[in-house]
Structure formats: C-alpha cells, structure tokens
C-alpha positions as CSV (number, residue, x, y, z in Angstrom):
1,X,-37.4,0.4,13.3
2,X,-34.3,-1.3,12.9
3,X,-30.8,0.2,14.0
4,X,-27.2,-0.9,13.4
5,X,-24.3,0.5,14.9
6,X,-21.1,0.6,12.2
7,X,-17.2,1.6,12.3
8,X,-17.2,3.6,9.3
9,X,-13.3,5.3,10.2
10,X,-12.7,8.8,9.1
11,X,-16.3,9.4,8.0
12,X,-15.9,13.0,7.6
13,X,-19.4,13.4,5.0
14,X,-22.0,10.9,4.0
15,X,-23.6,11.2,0.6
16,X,-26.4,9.1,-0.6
17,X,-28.7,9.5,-3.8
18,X,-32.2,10.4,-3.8
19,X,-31.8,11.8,0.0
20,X,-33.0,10.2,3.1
21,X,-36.3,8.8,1.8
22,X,-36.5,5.2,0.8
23,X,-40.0,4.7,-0.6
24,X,-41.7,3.6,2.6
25,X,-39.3,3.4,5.1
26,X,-36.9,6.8,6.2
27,X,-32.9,6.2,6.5
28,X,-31.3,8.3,9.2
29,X,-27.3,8.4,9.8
30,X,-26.1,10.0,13.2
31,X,-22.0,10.4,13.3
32,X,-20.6,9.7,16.8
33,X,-16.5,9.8,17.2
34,X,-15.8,7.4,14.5
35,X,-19.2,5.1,15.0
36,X,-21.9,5.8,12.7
37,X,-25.6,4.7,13.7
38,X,-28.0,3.6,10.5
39,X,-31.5,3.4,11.9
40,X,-34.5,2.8,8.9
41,X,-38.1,3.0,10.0
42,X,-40.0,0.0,8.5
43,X,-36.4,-1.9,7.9
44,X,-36.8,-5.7,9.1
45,X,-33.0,-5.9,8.3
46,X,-30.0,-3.5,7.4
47,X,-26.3,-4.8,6.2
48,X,-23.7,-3.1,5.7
49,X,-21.2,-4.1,2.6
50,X,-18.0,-2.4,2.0
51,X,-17.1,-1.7,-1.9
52,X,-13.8,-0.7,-1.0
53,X,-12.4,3.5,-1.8
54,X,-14.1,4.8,0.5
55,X,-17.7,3.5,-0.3
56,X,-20.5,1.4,1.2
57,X,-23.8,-0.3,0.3
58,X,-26.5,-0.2,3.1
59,X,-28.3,-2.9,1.6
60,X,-32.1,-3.0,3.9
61,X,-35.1,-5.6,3.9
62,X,-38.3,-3.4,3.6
63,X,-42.0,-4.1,3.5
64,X,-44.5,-6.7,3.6
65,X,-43.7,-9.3,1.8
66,X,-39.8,-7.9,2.1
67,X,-38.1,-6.7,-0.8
68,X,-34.7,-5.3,-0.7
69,X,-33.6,-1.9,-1.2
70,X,-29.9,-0.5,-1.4
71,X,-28.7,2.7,-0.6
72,X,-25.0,3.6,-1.2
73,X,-22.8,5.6,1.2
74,X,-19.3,7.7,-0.2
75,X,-17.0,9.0,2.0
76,X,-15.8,12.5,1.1
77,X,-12.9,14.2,3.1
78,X,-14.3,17.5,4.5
79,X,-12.0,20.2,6.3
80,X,-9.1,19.5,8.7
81,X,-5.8,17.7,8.0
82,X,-5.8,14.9,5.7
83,X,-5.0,11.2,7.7
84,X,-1.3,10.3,8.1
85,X,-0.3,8.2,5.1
86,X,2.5,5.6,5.9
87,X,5.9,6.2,5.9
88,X,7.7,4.9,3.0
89,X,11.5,3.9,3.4
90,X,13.8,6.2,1.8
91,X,15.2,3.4,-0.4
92,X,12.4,2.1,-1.6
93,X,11.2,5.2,-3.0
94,X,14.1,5.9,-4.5
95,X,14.8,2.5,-6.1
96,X,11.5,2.8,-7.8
97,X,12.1,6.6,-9.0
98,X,15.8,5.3,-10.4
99,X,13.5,3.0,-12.7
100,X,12.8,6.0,-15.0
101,X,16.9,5.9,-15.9
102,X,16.6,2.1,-16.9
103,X,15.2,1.9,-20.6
104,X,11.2,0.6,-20.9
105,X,12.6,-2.4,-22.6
106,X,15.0,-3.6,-19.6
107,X,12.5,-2.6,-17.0
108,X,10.8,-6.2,-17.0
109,X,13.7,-7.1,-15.3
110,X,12.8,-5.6,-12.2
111,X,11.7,-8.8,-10.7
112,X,14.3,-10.5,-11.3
113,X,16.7,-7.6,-9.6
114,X,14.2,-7.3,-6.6
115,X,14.5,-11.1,-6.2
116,X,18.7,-10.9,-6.5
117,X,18.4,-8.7,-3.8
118,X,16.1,-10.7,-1.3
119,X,18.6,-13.8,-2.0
120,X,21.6,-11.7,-0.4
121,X,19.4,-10.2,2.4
122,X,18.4,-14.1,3.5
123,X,22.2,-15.0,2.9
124,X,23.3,-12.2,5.1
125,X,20.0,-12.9,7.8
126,X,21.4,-16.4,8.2
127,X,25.0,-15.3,9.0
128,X,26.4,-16.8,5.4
129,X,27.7,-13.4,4.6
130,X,29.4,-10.7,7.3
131,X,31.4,-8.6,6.3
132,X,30.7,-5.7,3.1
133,X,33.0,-7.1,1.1
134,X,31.5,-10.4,0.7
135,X,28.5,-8.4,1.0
136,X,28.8,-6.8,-2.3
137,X,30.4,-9.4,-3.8
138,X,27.7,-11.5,-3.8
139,X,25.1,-8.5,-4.3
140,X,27.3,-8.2,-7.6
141,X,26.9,-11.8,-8.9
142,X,23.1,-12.4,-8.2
143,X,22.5,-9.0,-9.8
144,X,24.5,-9.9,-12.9
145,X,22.7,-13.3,-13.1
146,X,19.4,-11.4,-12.9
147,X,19.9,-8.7,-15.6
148,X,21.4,-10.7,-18.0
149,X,21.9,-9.2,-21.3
150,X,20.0,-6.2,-20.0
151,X,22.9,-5.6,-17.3
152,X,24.3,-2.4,-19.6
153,X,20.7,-0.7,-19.5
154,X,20.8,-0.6,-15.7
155,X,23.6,0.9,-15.4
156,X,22.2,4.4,-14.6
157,X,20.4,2.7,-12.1
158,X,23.0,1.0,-10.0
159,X,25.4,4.5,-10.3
160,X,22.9,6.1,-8.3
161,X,22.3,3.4,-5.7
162,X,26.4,3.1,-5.6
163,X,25.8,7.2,-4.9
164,X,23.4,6.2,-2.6
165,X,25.2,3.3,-0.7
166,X,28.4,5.9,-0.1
167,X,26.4,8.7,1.1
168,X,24.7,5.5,3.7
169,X,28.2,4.4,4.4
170,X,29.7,8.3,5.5
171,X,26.7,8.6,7.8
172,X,27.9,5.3,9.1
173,X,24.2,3.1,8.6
174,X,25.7,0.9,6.7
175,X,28.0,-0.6,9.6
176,X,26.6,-3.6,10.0
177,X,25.9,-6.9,7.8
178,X,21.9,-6.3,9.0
179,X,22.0,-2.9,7.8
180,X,22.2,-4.0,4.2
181,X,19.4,-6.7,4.4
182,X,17.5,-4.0,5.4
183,X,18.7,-2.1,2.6
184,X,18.5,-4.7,0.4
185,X,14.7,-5.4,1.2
186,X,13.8,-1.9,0.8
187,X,15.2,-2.0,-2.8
188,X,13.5,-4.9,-3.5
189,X,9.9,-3.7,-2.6
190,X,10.9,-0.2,-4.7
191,X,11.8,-2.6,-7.8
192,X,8.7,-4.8,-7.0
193,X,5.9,-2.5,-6.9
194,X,5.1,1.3,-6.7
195,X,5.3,2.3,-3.4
C-alpha cells in the first residue's frame, strides 16, 4: 500500500470517474482540515499533478511489471460560504467599467493610457512632481501623447474619472502627491487588464 499526504485547499467534494476501483489496486481519499490522504493498495508510487481550475491528476505506478494508471480529481464547492475573493481597488474597477464609454476602435489604446499613467506615478514616487497642479499637468500631457488621434473618443472616459477625481478630492484622499500614484496605478491596472 502506498500513501501520500497532499494540500488540496478548499477541497470541499472529490469526484473521480469509474469510482474507487482501479483495476487491481483500490484508491481511498480521507479529508482531514485541508490535508487530503491518497492511499492505493498495490500502488508502488502515487504523484500528484495539478491541472490548474480546481483539478488534479493522481497519476499511480501499479502492478508487476508497473504500468501507470491516472485517476483525475475535481474540486466542486459544496455548501457553506463561498472563499473570500480579493478586494479589488475601487479605481481599478471602475477605470475598466469606463472602457465600455470609449469606442471599440480607440480601446487599443488602453496600453498606452495605462502606461501614461505609470510614467506620472514614478515621476511623482521620485519627488519630480508635488504639488496637484503639476500633478495634472503632466497627467494631461503623457495622456494626450498616448491617445493620440483617438484623444476625442476618450473623452467620456476621462469626464467620469474627472467626476471621480473631485468626489476623491471633497473626501480629502487626494491630499497628497502619493495619493495620486496610488491612484494613478490603480487606473493603470483597470486599463491594463480585467480586474
């Protein structure tokens, strides 16, 4: 009998075809905590190799001469409270929800706008730029430079993070120069990539 002792986190149900019997040699699964014990009678080796989503191959050297079998594991969420997804900053969200009021054709800009925006966050992180003026000033230029021709089709876009920005401002967490290279980072990573 071999036995191996996995982390399988948030194992909440096991399914495997063709049941527990693996012609010749019997494949048991005991769920302790968040550890999951894999013991197979007749197994002169087991492996476990993650397939990514939630899914496993328990890939076992059986019999005499050794041939190798695989058996695949599924996770599937049974009852109680789903796990805690991560939090996603408010402006990143929202910068990538404001992309639906940029045309499709302009959209492939994106990039380049996230990338305007990291170039002001570094300027501000290394003390070239202090005060909001300068601030946006600069945020203006880069994000010209980046859109291009497209500049009129974001338009929507950039009204709602000016509405954004002010409602920031009145709450007073935009006071300081790091404030909007956090800002600024956040609206990258929206523009960058779904959060």
């Amino acid at each position: 009998m071999h036995r191996l002792m996995c982390n399988l986190f948030l194992v909440l149900a096991v399914v495997w075809p063709g049941g527990q019997l693996i012609s010749g040699s019997e494949l048991k699964l005991e769920k302790s905590g968040n550890a999951v014990a894999i013991t197979a009678d007749g197994a002169a080796d087991i492996n476990v190799v993650p397939m990514g989503d939630g899914r496993w191959a328990i890939v076992l050297a059986v019999g005499d001469p050794p041939r190798v079998e695989i058996v695949y594991l599924a996770v599937q969420p049974g009852p109680g409270p789903a796990p805690p997804r991560p939090e996603i900053p408010e402006a990143q969200r929202l910068a990538w929800e404001w992309l639906s009021s940029v045309s499709e054709q302009a959209r492939n800009r994106a990039g380049a706008l996230a990338d305007a925006f990291r170039s002001v966050a570094e300027r501000i992180e290394k003390g070239e730029l202090t005060d909001p003026g300068s601030i946006i000033q600069a945020s203006t230029q880069a994000n010209r430079a980046a859109l291009g021709e497209d500049r009129n089709a974001w338009l929507p876009w950039f009204e709602r993070l000016r509405e954004y920005m002010n409602g920031l401002a009145e709450k007073e967490r935009l006071k300081k120069a790091a404030d909007h290279a956090v800002l600024f980072r956040q609206i990258a990573d929206g523009l960058d990539k779904k959060p």
